[in-house]
BAMI-525223 format. One record per residue: x, y, z of N, C-alpha, C in turn. Coordinates in pm, whole numbers, plus 50000, padded with zeros to 5 digits. Example, Ala and Ser with C-alpha at 12.3 -4.5 7.8 and 13.67 -1.06 7.14 Angstrom:
<recs>
513194943150780512304955050780513204967050780
512854977550708513674989450714512905000350787
</recs>
This chain:
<recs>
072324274249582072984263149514074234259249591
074054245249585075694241449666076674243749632
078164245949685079554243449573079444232649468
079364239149340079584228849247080314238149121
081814236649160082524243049094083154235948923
082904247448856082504243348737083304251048637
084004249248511084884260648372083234269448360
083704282148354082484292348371082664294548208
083524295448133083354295948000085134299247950
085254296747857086354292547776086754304347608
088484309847616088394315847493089534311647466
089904318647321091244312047266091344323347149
093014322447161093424333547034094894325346989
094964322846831096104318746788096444323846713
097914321146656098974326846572098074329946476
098484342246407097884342046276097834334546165
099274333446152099864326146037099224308846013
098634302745942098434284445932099154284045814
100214270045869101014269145753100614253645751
100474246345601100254234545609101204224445635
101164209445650102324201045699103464203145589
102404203345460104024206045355104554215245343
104144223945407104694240945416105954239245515
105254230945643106314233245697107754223345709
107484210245661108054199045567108744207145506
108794212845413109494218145292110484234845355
109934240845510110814248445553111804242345648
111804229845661112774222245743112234221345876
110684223045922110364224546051109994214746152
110204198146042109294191346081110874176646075
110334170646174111334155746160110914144446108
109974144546093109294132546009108914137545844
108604130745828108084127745668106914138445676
106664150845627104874155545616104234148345612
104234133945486103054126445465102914114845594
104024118345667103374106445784102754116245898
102884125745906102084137545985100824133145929
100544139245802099414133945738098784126745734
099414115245728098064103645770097844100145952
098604108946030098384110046142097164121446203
096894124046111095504130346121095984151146127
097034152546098097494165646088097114176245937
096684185745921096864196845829097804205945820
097374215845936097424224245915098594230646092
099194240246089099334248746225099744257546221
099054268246329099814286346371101084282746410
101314292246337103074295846376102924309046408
103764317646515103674326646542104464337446508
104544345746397105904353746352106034365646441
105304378146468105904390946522104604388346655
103964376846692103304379746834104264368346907
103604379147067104524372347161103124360147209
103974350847319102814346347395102064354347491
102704365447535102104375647610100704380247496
100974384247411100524389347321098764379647306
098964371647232097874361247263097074356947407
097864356947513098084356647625096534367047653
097214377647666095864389047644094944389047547
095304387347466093864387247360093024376447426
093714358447464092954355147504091674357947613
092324359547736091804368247856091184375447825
091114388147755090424398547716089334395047667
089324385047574088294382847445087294372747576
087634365847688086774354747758086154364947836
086854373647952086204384447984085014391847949
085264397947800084104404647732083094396347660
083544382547628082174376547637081524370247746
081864368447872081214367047919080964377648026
080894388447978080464400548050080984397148188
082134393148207082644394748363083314405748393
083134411048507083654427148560085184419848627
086154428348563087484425148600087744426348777
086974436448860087514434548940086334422249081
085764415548949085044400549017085624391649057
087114391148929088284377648968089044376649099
088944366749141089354363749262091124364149267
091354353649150092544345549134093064349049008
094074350748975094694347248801095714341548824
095654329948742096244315548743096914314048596
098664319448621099224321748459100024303548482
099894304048360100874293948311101404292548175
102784289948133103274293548010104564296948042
105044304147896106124312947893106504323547998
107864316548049108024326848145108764341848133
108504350048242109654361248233109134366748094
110444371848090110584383947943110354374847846
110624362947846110764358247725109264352747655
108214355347742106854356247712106594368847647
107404379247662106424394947629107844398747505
108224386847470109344387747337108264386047205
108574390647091107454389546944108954373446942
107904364246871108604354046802109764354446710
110124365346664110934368246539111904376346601
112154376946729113394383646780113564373346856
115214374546763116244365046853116354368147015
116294356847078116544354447260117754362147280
117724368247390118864373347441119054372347591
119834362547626119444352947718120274359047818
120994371047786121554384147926120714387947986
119544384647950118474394148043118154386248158
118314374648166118374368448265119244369748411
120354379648398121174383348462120804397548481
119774404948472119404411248487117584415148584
117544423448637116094426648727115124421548608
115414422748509114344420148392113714406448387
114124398148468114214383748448112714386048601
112484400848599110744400948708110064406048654
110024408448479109294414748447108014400848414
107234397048552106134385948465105154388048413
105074380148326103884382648191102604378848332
102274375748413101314371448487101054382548570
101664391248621101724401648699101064414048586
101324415648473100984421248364099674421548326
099664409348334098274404748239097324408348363
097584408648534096374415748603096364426548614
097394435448564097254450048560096384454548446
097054448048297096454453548178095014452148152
094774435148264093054432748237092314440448340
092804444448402092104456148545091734447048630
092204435148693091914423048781092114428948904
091684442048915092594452449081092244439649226
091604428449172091264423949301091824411149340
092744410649226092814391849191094284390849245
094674384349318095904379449371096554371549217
097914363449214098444360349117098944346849170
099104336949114099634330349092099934318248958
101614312248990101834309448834101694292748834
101624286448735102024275148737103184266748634
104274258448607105264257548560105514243148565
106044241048454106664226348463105874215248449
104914221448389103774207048328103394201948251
104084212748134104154211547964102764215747910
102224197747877100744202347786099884198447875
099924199048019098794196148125098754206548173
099044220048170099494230848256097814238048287
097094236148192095544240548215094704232948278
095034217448290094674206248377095014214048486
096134213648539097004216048709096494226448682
096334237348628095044252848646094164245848711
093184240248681091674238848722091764231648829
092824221948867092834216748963092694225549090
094114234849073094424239849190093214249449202
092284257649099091534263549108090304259849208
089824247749158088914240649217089154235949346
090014236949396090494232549549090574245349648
090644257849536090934270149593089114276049559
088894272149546086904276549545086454267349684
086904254249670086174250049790086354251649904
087844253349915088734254950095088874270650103
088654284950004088874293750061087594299450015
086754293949970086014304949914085894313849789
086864312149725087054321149591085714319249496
085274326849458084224327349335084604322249191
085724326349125085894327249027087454332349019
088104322748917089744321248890089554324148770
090574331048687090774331548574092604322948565
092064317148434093324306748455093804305348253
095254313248252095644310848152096514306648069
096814301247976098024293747963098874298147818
099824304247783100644307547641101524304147646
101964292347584103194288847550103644285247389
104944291647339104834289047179106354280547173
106674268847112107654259747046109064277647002
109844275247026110564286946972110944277546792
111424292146755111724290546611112534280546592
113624276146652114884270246598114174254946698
113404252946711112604239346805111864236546676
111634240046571110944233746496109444230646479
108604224046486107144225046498106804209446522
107754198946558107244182046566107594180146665
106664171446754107314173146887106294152346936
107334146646896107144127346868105784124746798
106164133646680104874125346563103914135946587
103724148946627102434159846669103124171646653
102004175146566102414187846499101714201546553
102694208446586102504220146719101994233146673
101214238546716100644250146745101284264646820
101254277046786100664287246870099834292046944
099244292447035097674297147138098204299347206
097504306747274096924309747439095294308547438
094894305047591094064295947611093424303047721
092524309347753091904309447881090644313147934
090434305248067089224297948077089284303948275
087664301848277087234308448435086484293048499
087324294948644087014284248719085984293848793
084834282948839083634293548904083544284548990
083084287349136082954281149271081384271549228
080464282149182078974272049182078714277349011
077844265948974077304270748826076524261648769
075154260748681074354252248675074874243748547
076344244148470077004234348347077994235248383
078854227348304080114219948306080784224448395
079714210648508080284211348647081724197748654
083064204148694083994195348743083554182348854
083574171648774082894159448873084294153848902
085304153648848085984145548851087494140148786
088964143848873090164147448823091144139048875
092104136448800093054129148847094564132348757
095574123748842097094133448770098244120448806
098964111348697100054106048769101544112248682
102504113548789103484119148723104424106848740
105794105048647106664095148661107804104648614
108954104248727110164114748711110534107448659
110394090948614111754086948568111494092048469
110964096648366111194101448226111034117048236
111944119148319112464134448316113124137048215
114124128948169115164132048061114154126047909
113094130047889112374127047786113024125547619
114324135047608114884127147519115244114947514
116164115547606116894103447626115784088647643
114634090547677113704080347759112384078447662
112644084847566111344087247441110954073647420
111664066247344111004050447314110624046147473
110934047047566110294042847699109044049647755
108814060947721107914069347707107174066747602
107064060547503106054059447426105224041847471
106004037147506105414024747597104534026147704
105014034447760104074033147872103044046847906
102904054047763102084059947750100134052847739
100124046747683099094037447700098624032347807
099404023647871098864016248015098564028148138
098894039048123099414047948209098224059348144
097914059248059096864068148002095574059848038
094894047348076094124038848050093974044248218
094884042748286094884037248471094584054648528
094994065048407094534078848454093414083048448
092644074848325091324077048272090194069848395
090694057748445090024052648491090094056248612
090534061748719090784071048807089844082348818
089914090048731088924098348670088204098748727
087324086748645086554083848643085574078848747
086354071248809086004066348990085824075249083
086324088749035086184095749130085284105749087
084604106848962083164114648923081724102248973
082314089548961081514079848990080464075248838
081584077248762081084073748623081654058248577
080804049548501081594039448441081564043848272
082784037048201083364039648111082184043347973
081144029948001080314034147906079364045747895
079074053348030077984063848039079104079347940
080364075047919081284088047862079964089647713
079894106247711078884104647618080444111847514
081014119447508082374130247478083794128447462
084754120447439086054121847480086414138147391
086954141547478087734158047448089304156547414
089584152047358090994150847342091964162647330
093834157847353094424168247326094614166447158
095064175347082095414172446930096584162446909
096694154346946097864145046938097434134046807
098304123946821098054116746633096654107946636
095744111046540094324104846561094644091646556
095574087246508096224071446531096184065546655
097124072946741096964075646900095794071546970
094924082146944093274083247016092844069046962
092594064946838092004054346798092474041846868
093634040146922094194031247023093474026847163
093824042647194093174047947340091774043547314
091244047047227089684044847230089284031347244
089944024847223089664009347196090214003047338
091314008447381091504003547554090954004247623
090604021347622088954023447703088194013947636
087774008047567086244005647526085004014147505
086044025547422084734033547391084834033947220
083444038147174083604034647036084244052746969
085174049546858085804064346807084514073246800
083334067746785082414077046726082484090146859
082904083146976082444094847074083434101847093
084384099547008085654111347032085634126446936
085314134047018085084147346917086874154546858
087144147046763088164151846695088324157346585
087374172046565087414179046445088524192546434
089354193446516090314198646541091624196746514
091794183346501093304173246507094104185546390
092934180746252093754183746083093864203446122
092694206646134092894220046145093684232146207
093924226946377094404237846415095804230046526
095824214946497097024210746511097244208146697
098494204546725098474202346868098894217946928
097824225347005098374238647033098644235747213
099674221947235100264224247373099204224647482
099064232047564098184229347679097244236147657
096844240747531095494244547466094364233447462
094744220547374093764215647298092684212147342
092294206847464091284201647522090264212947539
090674224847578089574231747635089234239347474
090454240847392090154250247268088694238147190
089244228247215087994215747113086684216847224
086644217047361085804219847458084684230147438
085604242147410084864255247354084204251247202
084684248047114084214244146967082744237446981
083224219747085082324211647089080854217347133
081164227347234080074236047304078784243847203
079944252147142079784264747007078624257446949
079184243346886079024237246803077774229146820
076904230746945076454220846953076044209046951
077224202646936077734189046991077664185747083
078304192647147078004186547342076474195647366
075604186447444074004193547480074794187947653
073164196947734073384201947839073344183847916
074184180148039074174169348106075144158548082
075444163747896075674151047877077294148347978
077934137147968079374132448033080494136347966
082074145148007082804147647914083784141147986
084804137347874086574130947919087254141347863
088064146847937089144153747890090274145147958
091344144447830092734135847854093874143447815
095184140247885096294150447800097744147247868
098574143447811099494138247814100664149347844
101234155647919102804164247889103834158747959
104754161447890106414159447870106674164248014
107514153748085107784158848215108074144948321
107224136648316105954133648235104434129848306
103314137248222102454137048279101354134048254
100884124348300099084120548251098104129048332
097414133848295095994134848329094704134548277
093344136748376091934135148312091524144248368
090204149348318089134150548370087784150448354
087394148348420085504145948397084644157548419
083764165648303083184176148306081744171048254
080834173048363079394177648288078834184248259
078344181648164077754193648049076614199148092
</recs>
């Protein structure tokens, strides 16, 4: 079989805790109204009390590993992204202590960890940073570039990042999650083969507070010109999308998007939004895995994955099933 590097399979572990929008409305966690969460297509979200992202971090990994019967020292690559330093392998409910940073402790990485604890004796490390809720996008990217130009078999690529306590849980109208997320890039594989990726970044809205109403403008035109990119470069036109994979962002949102694309809502698999909320650079692959489970997505068909992070960053990608 030729290189046709492909997500070899997908796991996910979240907070224990689901607290609903009025739960967390009513603990002060939220900046909007609950009921406008609510009709933004929100329920429910993990909050994380005594786990770390390390914590999830591994369960994820662990739990993708043993189902798909992969031998730890097969991985080529481990590809962390998330919470950095100590402050990944902190439980949520202990206050930051931000001396440690001035300290050797500031090398203790959760990524260096996670290939010891998973027995990866073979897998080199590297991290990725600064991409927000695309950080599993820029995973597969760099993965997939690193299967074709060196040879690698198989990357394991993971991502934990959690909102801290005193950040609240709303983050412009999307209501945030706990997860970790992780998923194996495979050099050749006969499904959901990577056809097709693309990425535009714009520094001017680095200062994303400050630039938010400007950032919500040109989220659209700029989400439309990423999709279609994509797309050109799997060699798909808009109507053959049989899937949009979305991130959990406001189903208000998507219903927009859907209509710029010109695709009808029916093909957007969003049974995730109310339930398990926006879990950050989770959502696409966590609804990916579901859609799969679920048999929703059958074998061939065309997938869109889209996802927006703070930074700021669009991307796509095109997966066949």
């Amino acid at each position: 079989m030729s290189d046709r590097p492909c997500l070899g399979g997908i796991a996910y572990a979240f907070a224990d805790e689901a607290r609903s929008v009025a739960e967390l409305g009513a603990a002060g966690l939220l900046t909007s109204d609950p009921a406008v969460l609510e009709g933004f297509g929100f329920g429910h979200a993990h909050v994380a009390v005594a786990e770390s992202p390390y914590q999830l971090a591994v369960a994820a990994a662990g739990r993708l590993l043993e189902e798909r019967r992969i031998a730890p020292e097969s991985v080529d690559l481990l590809l962390y992204g998330g919470t950095p330093g100590p402050l990944a392998q902190q439980p949520a409910d202990v206050p930051w202590n931000g001396g440690l940073l001035q300290t050797t402790a500031r090398f203790k990485y959760p990524a260096a960890r996670l290939q010891y604890e998973l027995g990866l004796e073979r897998a080199t490390v590297l991290g990725l940073d600064q991409l927000a809720c695309v950080t599993l996008f820029g995973a597969v990217r760099v993965a997939r570039a690193l299967c074709l130009t060196e040879g690698l078999q198989r990357v394991l690529c993971v991502a934990s990042e959690f909102f801290p306590a005193a950040a609240g849980r709303e983050a412009i109208f999307n209501c945030t999650s706990d997860a970790a997320v992780a998923l194996l890039v495979e050099r050749s594989g006969p499904r959901n083969r990577i056809a097709g990726a693309a990425q535009v970044t714009k520094g001017y809205y680095w200062d994303c507070d400050a630039l938010r109403d400007e950032i919500v403008a040109s989220y659209f035109p700029t989400a439309v010109h990423v999709v279609e990119r994509a797309l050109a470069v799997a060699g798909w036109l808009p109507d053959e999308v049989d899937w949009v994979i979305p991130h959990n962002v406001s189903r208000t949102s998507w219903e927009i998007l859907m209509g710029l694309l010109g695709l009808p809502r029916a093909r957007l698999w969003a049974g995730n939004i109310a339930r398990r909320g926006h879990a950050l650079a989770g959502d696409n692959f966590i609804n990916l895995r579901d859609a799969l489970q679920g048999g929703d997505v059958r074998p061939g068909e065309k997938l869109l994955l889209f996802a927006y992070g703070y930074g700021a960053h669009w991307t796509a990608l095109a997966v066949e099933a």
